[in-house]
Every structure is written in structure tokens, then in C-alpha cells.
C-alpha positions as semicolon CSV with decimal commas, in nm:
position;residue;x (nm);y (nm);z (nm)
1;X;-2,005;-3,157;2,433
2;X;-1,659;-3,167;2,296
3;X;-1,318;-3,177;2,495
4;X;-1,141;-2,881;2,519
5;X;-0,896;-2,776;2,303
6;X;-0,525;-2,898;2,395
7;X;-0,391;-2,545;2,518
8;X;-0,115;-2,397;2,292
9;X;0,232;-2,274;2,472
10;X;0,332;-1,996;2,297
11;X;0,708;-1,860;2,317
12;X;0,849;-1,527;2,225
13;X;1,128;-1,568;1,992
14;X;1,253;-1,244;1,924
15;X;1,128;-0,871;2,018
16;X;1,309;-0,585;1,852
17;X;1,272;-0,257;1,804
18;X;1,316;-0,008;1,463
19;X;1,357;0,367;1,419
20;X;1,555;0,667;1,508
21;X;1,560;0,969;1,726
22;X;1,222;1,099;1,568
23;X;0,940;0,876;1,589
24;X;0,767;0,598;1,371
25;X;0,423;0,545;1,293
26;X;0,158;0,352;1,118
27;X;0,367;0,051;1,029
28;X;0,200;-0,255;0,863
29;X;0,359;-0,586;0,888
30;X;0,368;-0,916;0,722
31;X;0,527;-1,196;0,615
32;X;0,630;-1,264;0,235
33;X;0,639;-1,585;0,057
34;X;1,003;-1,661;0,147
35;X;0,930;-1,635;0,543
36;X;1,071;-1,267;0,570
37;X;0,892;-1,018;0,791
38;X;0,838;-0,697;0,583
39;X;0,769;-0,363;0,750
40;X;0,653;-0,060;0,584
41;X;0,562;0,261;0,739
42;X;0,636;0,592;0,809
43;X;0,926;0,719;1,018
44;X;1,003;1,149;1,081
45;X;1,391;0,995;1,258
46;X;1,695;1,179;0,988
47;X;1,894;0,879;1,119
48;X;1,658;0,601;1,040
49;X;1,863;0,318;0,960
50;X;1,911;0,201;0,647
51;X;2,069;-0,064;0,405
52;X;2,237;-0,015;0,202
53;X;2,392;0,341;0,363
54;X;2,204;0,652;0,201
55;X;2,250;0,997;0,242
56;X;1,977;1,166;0,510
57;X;1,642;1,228;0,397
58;X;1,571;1,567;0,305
59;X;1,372;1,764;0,591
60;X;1,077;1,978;0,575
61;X;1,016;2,341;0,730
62;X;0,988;2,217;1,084
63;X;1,303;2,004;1,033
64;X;1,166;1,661;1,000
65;X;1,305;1,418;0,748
66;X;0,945;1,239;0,672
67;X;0,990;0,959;0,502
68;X;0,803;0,599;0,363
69;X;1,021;0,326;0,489
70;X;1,045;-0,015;0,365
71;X;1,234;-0,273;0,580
72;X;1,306;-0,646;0,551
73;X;1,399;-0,793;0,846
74;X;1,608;-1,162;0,848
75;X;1,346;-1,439;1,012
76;X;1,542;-1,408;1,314
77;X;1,467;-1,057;1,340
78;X;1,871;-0,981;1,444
79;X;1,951;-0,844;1,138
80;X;1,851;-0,599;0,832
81;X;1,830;-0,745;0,501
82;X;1,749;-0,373;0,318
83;X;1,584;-0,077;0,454
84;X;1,541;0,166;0,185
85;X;1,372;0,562;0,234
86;X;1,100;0,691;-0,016
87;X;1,067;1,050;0,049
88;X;0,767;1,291;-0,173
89;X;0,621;1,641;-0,142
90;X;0,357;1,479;0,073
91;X;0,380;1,113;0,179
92;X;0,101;0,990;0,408
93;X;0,133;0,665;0,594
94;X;-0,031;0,363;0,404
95;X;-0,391;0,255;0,411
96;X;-0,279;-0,082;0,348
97;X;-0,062;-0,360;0,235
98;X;-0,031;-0,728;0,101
99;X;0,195;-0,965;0,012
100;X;0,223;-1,172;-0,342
101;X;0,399;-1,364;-0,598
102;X;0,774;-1,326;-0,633
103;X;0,800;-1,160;-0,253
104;X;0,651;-0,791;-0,383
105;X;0,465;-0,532;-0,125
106;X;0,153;-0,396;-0,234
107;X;0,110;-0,073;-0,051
108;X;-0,254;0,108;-0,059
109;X;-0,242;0,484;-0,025
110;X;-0,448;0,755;0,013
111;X;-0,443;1,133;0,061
112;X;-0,093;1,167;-0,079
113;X;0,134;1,317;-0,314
114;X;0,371;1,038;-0,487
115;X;0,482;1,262;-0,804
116;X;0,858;1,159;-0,794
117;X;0,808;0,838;-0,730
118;X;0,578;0,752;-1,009
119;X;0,642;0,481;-1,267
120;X;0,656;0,523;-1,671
121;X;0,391;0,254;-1,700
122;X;0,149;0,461;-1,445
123;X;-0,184;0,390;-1,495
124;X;-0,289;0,757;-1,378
125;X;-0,004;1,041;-1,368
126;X;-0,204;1,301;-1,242
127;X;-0,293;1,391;-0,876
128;X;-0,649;1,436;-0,784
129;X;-0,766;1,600;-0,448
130;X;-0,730;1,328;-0,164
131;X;-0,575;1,095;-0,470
132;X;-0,542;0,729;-0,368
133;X;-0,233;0,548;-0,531
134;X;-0,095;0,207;-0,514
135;X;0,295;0,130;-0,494
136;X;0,428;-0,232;-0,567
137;X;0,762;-0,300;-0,358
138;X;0,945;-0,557;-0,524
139;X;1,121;-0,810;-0,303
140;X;1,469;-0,624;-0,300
141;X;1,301;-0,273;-0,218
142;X;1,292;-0,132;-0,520
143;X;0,987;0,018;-0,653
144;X;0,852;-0,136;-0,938
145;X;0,536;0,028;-0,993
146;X;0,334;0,335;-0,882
147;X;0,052;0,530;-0,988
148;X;-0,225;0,704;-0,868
149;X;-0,599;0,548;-0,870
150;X;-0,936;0,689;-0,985
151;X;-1,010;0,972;-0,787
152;X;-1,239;1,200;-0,920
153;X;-1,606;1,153;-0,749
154;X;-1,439;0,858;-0,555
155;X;-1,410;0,896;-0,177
156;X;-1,105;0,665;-0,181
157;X;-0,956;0,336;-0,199
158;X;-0,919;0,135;0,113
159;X;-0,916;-0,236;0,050
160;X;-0,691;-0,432;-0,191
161;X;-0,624;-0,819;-0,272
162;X;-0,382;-0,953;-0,437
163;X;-0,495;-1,323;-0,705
164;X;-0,274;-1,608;-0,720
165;X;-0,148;-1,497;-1,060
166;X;-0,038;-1,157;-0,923
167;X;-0,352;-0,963;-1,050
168;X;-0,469;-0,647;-0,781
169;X;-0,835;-0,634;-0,695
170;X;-0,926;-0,249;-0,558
171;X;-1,216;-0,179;-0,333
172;X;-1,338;0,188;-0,262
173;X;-1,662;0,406;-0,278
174;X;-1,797;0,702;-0,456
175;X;-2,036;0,934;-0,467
176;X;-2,049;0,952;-0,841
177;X;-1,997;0,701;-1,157
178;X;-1,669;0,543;-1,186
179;X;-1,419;0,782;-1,349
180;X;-1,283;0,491;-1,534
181;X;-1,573;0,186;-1,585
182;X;-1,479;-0,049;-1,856
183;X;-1,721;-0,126;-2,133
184;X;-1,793;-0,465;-1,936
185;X;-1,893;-0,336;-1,608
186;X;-2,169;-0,443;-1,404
187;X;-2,278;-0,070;-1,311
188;X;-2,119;0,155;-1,508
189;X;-2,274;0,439;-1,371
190;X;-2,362;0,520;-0,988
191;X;-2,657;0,344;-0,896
192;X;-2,736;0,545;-0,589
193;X;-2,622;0,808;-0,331
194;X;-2,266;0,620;-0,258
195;X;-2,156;0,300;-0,418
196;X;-1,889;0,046;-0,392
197;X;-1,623;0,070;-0,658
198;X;-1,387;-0,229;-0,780
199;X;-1,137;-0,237;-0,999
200;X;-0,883;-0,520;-1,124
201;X;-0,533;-0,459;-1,254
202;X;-0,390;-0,753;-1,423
203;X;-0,082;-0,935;-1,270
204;X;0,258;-0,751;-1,306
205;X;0,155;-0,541;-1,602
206;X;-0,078;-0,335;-1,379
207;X;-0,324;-0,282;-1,705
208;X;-0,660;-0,188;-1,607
209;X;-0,857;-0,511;-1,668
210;X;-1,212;-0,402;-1,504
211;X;-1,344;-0,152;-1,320
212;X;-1,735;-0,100;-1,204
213;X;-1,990;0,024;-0,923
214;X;-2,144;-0,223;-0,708
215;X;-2,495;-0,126;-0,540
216;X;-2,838;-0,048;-0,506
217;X;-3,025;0,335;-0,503
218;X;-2,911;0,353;-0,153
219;X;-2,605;0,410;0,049
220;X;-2,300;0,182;0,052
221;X;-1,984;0,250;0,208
């Protein structure tokens, strides 16, 4: 057989910790194209620290100043580049997030209320029950897009990748034909009891580019 692998000696460079006197949860972490970690998540502390200096988050009927955070950490993990607070009627933490072109965040939602922060260029403005939405993070903080996604017959959104030319590929299910198939779709219509759904979004204009079921007369989730 082969030799064994050369063994690899790992060292820890830096551990750190972020939040307040509340808690954090559900962060998701990577690593943008210019070698910054990027930390997104969401945090219930009123003194969550941030950069620049904001007022407090507003807090809710039990007193908790629940928030979206979006951090960007130097590489040496001593020192905060921005942290910025997003704060909505109903802000869940995020189903998931990716990195692309120019050092933006793609954060995947679902179950959530993102009215205020919505963009003019939204692809959907209205909130569905259990809405999915997507918000792009550009690389000083700032939000640069936000909408909500197809909802209606969809059980949600989950997956997301980002292309090389900045153009967002969506990947859900639903129990009933796509709310919004374009005219070139492979299904347009359900195909069975629960299909896949995917939908493309073209790069940095977030225009709806295609959108279709995927599946047989069974059950795909």
C-alpha cells in the first residue's frame, strides 16, 4: 500500500472571543477574498460592541436588544475592522452564508421579518408566512441588497451559491408550482408531492434570471 501521510502540526494562532452581557448565537463564519474572517450572527447583548460607535439597539418587551450582527475581524483576530447592528420586527438567525466577488456576505434567511431593512431594487417587498429572504453584506457592512424570496407554496430556502461572476443560485422545496417559474424553466409546474426549487439571480443586479422545479411524481426534499 501507500506510505502514510506526513502528519500535519497544527498551531493555534489566535482564540478570541465576541459578544456582550446577553448571549450570542448561531454565528456563521468565513473567510472573504481579501483573507478577513467575517462573522455574522445573532447577538440579544445591548452592549455588543460595535464599530463604528452606535447608539444601543432598541429592546423588545422582555428587554432584549435582538439584533443581526455583522463583524469583520483583522486576520490577526486582535482587532475590529467594523461591527455594524441590523435590528427588524423579527430577525431570525441566518440559514446560511457565502462569500463572493468584491468581499460581499450573502446571508440566507428564513422565517423572518426584514421590512426596514429592505432594498429599493427588492425583488419581492412583501412578507409571506415563514418568508425566506436573502441579504447581500457588502465588504464595508453596509447592506446593499435585501429582499424577500418566493414563498408562497414553498417550504423555504436553505441552500445558496454564489458563480464566479457574482450571480446567486437558490435551492429550496415546495409543495406546490413555483410562485415565480420563468418562461424557460425545466418544470414549471410541481411535478409531484414536494419538489426541489432553484432559482438564479444575476450577479450584482439581483434580477431574477431563472427559476424552476426539479423532480419526479414523488417526494424530494
Amino acid at each position: 500500500g501507500s506510505a502514510p501521510a506526513a502528519p500535519v502540526n497544527l498551531t493555534v494562532e489566535w482564540v478570541m472571543f465576541l459578544g456582550g452581557t446577553s448571549y450570542e448565537y448561531n454565528s456563521h463564519f468565513r473567510v472573504d477574498d481579501s483573507g478577513l474572517p467575517r462573522l455574522v450572527g445573532v447577538t440579544h447583548s445591548p452592549d455588543f460592541p460595535v464599530n463604528p460607535p452606535a447608539p444601543p439597539p432598541p429592546q423588545d418587551y422582555a428587554g432584549r436588544a435582538v439584533s443581526t450582527f455583522v463583524t469583520k475581524l483583522a486576520t490577526d483576530g486582535k482587532t475590529i475592522v467594523h461591527s455594524l447592528l441590523y435590528s427588524g420586527g423579527k430577525l431570525f438567525s441566518p440559514t446560511r452564508m457565502e462569500t463572493g466577488p468584491g468581499g460581499r456576505l450573502y446571508v440566507l434567511l428564513n422565517g423572518t421579518n426584514i421590512d426596514s431593512l429592505l432594498t429599493d431594487d427588492a425583488l419581492l417587498r412583501d412578507r409571506i408566512y415563514s418568508s425566506s429572504a436573502l441579504i447581500v453584506i457588502d465588504y464595508d457592512g453596509q447592506i446593499e441588497y435585501a429582499s424577500y424570496l418566493p414563498a408562497e407554496g414553498l417550504q423555504g430556502i436553505y441552500d445558496l451559491a454564489i458563480g464566479g461572476d457574482a450571480s446567486v443560485y437558490l435551492l429550496g422545496h415546495t409543495y406546490g408550482s413555483p410562485p415565480m417559474a420563468t418562461s424557460d424553466a425545466l418544470f414549471p409546474v410541481n411535478q409531484g408531492i414536494e419538489d426541489a426549487f432553484m432559482m438564479k439571480l444575476s450577479g450584482c443586479e439581483y434580477a431574477l434570471e431563472y427559476a424552476s422545479c426539479f423532480g419526479g411524481t414523488g417526494h424530494e426534499e
